[in-house]
C-alpha positions in Angstrom: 80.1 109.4 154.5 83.9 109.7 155.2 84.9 112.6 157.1 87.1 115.3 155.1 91.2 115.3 155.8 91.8 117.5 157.6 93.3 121.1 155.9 96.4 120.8 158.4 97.5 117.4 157.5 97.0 118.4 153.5 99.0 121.3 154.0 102.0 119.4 156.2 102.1 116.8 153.5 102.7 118.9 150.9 104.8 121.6 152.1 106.9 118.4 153.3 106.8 117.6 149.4 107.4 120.2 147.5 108.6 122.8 150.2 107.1 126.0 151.6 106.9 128.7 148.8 103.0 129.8 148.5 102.4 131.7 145.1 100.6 134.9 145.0 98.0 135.0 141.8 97.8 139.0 142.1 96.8 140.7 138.6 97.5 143.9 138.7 96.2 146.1 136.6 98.2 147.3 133.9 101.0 144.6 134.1 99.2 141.8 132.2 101.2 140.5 129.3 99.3 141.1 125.8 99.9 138.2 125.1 96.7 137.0 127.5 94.1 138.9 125.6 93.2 142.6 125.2 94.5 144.9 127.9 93.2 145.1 131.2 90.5 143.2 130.2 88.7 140.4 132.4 89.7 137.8 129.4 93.6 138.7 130.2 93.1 138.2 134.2 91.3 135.0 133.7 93.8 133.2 130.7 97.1 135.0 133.2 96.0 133.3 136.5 95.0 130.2 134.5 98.6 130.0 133.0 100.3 131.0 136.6 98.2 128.0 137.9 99.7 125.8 134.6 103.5 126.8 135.9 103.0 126.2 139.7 100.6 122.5 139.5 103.2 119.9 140.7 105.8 122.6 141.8 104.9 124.3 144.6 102.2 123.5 147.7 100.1 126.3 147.5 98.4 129.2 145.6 97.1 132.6 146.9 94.4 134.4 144.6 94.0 138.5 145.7 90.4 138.6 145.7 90.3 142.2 145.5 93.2 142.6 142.6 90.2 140.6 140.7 87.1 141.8 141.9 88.5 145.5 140.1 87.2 143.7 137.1 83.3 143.4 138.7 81.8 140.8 138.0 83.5 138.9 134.8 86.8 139.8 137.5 85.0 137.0 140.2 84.2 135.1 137.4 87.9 134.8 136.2 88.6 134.2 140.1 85.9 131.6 139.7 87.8 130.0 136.9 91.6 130.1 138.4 90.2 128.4 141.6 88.9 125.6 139.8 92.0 125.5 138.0 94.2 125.5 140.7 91.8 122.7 142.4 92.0 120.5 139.7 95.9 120.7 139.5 95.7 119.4 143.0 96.7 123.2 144.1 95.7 124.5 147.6 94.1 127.2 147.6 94.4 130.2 150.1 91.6 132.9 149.3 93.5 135.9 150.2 90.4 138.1 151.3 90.9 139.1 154.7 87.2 138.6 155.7 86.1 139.4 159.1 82.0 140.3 159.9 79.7 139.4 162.6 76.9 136.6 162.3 75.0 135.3 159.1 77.6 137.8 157.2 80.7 136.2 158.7 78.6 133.0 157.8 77.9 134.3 153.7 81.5 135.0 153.7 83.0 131.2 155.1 80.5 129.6 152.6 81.1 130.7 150.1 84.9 130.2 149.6 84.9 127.0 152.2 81.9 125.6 151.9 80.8 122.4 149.8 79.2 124.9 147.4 81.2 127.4 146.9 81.8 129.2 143.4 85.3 129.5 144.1 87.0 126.7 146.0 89.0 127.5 148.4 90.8 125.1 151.1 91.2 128.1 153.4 90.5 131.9 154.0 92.5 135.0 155.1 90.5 136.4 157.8 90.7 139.8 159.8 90.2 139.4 163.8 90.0 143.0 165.2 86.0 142.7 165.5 86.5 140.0 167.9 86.7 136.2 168.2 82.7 135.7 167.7 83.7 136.7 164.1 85.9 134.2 163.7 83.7 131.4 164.5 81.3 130.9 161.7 84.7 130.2 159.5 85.7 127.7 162.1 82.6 125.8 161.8 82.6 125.7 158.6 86.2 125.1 158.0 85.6 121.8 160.9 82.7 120.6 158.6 84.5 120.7 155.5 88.3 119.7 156.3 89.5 123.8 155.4 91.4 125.7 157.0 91.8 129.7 157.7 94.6 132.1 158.2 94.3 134.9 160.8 96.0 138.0 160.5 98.7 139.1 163.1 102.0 140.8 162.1 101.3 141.9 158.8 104.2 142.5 157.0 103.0 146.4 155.7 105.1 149.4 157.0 101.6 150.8 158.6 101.3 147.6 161.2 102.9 149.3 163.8 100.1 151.4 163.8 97.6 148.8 166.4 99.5 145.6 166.3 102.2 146.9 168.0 100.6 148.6 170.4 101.0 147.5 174.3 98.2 145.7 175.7 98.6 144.8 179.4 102.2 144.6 179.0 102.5 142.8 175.8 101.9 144.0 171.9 98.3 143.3 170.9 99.4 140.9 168.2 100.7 138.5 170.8 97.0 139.0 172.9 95.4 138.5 169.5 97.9 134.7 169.1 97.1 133.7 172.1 93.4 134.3 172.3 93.4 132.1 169.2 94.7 128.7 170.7 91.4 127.3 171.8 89.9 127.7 167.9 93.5 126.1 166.9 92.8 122.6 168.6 89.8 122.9 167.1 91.1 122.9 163.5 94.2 120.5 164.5 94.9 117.5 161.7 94.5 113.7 162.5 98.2 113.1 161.7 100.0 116.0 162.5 100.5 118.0 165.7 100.2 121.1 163.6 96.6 123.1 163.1 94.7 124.7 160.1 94.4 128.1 161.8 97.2 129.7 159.9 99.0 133.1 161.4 99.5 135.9 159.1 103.2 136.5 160.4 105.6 138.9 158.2 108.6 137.9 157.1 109.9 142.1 157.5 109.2 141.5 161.5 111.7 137.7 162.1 111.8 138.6 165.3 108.2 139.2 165.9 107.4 135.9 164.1 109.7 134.2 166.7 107.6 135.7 169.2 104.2 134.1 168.0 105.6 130.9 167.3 105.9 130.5 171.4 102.6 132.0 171.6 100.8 129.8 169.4 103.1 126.3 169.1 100.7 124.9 166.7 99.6 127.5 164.3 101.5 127.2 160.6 102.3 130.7 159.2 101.1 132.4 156.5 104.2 134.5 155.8 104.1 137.6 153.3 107.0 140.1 152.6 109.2 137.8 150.9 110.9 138.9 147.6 109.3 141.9 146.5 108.5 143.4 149.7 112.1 143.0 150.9 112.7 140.2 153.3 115.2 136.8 152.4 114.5 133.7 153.2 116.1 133.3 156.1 113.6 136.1 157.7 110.8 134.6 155.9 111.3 131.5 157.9 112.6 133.0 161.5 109.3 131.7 162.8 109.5 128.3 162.0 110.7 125.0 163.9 113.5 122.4 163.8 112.3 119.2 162.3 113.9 116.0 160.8 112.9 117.1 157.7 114.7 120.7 158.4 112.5 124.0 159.0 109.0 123.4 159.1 105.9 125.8 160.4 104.0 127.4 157.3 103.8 128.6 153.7 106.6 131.8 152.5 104.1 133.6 150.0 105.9 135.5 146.9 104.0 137.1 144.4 105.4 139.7 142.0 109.0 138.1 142.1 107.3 134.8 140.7 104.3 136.2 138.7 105.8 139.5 137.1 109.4 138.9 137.1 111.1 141.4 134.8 111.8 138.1 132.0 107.9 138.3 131.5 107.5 141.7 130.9 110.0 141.3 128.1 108.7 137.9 126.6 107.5 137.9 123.4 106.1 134.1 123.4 104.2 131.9 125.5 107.2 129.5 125.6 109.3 132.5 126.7 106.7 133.9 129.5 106.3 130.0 130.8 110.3 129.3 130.7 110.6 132.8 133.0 107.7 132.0 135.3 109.6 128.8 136.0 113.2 130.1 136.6 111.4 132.5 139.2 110.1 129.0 140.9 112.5 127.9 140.7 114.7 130.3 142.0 112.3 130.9 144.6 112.8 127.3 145.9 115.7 127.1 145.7 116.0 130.0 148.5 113.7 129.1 151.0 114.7 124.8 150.8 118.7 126.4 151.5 117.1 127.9 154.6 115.2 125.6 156.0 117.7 123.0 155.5 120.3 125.3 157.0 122.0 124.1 159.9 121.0 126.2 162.9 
């Protein structure tokens, strides 16, 4: 039996493809278009995500389901997640399970099965996972994410106003985000690709904190980000990519997530056709890339 590539060396090729914009499939309640089925019904989550999967497959690198902005629906909500995961998998998507796990033991384990393991009812090539119970709740996701070629994300500098709250604080001299990077490097070899010097331990890093970001990127050389607050939250491109590093192929170092700017631009709201929502979900793509490939191929 082949061994599975590696999640790093999936994710380097195709953010060298297609570029780094990661697209956030977050349904919020209440801002559904009609057009999807009745509203805020599980029906309208499921046919949305499944159409925002339609308008990224071939155009962008990655997608980023909320689990939580779904699982407000119960149980027909994790079945629509279900359904947009598969999609996105068999649009040759990846997937990043935005669910910020983080448990001790068999629970840790439940949780790294089942959105990475070879069973799992939504497939997922890697995992947003919360660190502050310590390292030994990291590892089952490790394993698992060694066994089957996956990846996970670790958070760090959020890009939230309330980050400042812990993260920042000292810690021997330096803020605990930069104890938390550093503790990570050993499980980052671990997860490193076959072709790339890169890893698939991601870092959460904020696009509202550039000069944080620039700070973990010496901390942990091999860890791609995972970089929220773009668009909607604020931040430009340039900030979105402060963390990342000179290349041939320009800026390189992670995925820039956007999620309302692409997925509820205000063209949507105001479409009154499929054609019209799909056409305005694409500009916002578009647009999107457009921004991020002008900074990473900006001279520096």
């Amino acid at each position: 039996m082949n061994s599975p590539i590696p999640f790093a060396d999936r994710l380097m090729k195709a953010t060298l493809q297609l570029g780094p914009l990661c697209v956030g499939v977050d349904p919020h309640w209440g801002r559904i278009p009609s057009m999807f089925g009745p509203d805020n019904s599980s029906e309208a989550v499921k046919n949305w995500g499944k159409a925002i999967i339609a308008r990224c497959e071939g155009k962008v690198a990655m997608v980023k389901p909320q689990a939580g902005l779904f699982e407000r629906w119960g149980s027909k909500g994790v079945a629509a997640l279900e359904s947009v995961c598969q999609s996105a998998q068999d649009a040759n998507l990846l997937v990043m399970m935005d669910a910020k796990r983080g448990d001790i033991g068999s629970t840790a384990v439940g949780y790294a099965e089942a959105y990475l393991g070879a069973q799992a009812y939504a497939p997922s090539d890697a995992i947003t996972v919360n660190p502050y119970m310590g390292l030994d709740t990291l590892e089952p996701f490790v394993e698992v994410a060694q066994r089957e070629g996956k990846g996970i994300a670790v958070l760090a500098r959020t890009s939230n106003p309330g980050s400042s709250d812990f993260q920042a604080k000292d810690l021997e001299g330096v803020p605990l985000f930069m104890r938390v990077a550093e503790s990570l490097n050993p499980l980052a070899e671990r997860l490193q690709g076959n072709n790339t010097q890169w890893s698939g331990l991601m870092l959460v890093a904020g696009a509202t904190g550039p000069e944080e970001a620039k700070k973990l990127r010496k901390a942990a050389p091999i860890c791609p980000f995972l970089v929220p607050g773009y668009g909607a939250q604020g931040a430009g491109a340039s900030e979105a990519v402060a963390g990342f590093v000179n290349s041939p192929n320009g800026l390189v170092g992670g995925l820039v997530n956007a999620s309302r700017s692409i997925t509820f631009p205000e063209a949507t709201q105001n479409a009154s056709t499929a054609k019209e929502w799909d056409q305005a979900v694409d500009e916002a793509i578009k647009a999107a890339q457009t921004d991020l490939l002008s900074a990473v191929h900006k001279e520096v």
